[in-house]
N, C-alpha and C positions, 0 to 999 in steps of 0.2 A: 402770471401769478395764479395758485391754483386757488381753489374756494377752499375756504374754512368757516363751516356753519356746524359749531360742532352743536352736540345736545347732552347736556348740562342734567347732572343726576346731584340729587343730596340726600345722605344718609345719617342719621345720627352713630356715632363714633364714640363711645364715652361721656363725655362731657359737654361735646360740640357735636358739628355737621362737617362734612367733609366734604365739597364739591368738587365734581373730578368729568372726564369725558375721556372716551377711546382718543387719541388720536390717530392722527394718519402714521406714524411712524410704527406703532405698534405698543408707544408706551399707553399708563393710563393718570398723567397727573392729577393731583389731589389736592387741593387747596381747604386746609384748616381752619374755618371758621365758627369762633367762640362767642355765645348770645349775649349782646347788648357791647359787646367790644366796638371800639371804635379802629380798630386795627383791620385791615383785610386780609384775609388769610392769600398766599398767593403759592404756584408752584412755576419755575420757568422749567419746559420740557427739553432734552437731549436735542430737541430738533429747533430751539430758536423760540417756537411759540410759547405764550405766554399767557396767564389767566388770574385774575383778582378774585374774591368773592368777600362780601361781606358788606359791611357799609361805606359807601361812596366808593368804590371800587376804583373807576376809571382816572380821579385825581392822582392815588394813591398809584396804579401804576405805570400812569405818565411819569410821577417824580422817580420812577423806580429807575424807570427806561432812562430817563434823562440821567441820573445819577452813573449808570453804567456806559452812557455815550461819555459823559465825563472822562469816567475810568479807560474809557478807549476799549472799551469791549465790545460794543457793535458798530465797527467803523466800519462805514460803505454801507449799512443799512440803515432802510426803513420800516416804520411798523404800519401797516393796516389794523384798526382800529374795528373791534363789533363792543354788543353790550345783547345781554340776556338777564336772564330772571328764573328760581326753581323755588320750587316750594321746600321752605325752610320745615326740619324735621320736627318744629317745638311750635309749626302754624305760620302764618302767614308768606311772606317771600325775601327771600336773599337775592339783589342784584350782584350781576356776574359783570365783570369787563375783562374782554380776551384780546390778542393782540397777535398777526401775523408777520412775520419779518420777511422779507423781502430786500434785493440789491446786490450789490457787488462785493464778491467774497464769500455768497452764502455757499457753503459746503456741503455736501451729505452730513450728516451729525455720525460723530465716530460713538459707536454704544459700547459703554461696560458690561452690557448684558444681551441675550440673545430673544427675540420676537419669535424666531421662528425656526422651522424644522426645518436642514439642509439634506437635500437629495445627496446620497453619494451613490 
């Protein structure tokens, strides 16, 4: 399994912050997080991983994951589990909970969109 220690940026956005990280794949999810919500803003990426931010993060997307194995959308996998923290745009800190998938079945992730420049 490879490492995923991503690092965790938050910027204000309008009216919230928006936590996001490069991933490995090439995208950059964003997770919308609104001040004093009780909701976590979350984004899942093209490639399977996953990311909460806001208040109690990691509840919020254990029931998310569980709710999707439900649905039979990640069958044969599992997630590795982190947890971070970034300085919130309006002061103090927003916890983060990220999640890596892992197991059988996982696939390259098919993208609608293009990371990078192809040699021809």
């Amino acid at each position: 399994m490879a490492e995923f220690s991503p690092v965790f940026t938050a910027r204000k956005f309008k009216d919230h912050a928006v936590v996001a990280y490069e991933c490995a794949c090439g995208c950059t999810p964003m997770a919308h997080v609104y001040q004093g919500s009780a909701e976590a803003g979350h984004e899942h990426c093209c490639c399977g991983r996953v990311h909460f931010a806001g208040l109690e993060p990691m509840p919020q997307m254990e029931a998310y994951l569980a709710q999707r194995r439900i649905e039979g959308l990640d069958e044969g996998l599992s997630y590795a589990f982190g947890d971070a923290e970034v300085q919130a745009p309006w002061g103090g800190t927003l916890a983060v909970a990220y999640a890596l998938p892992h197991g059988a079945g996982l696939a390259e992730p098919e993208h609608d969109h293009d990371h990078h420049e192809h040699a021809h």
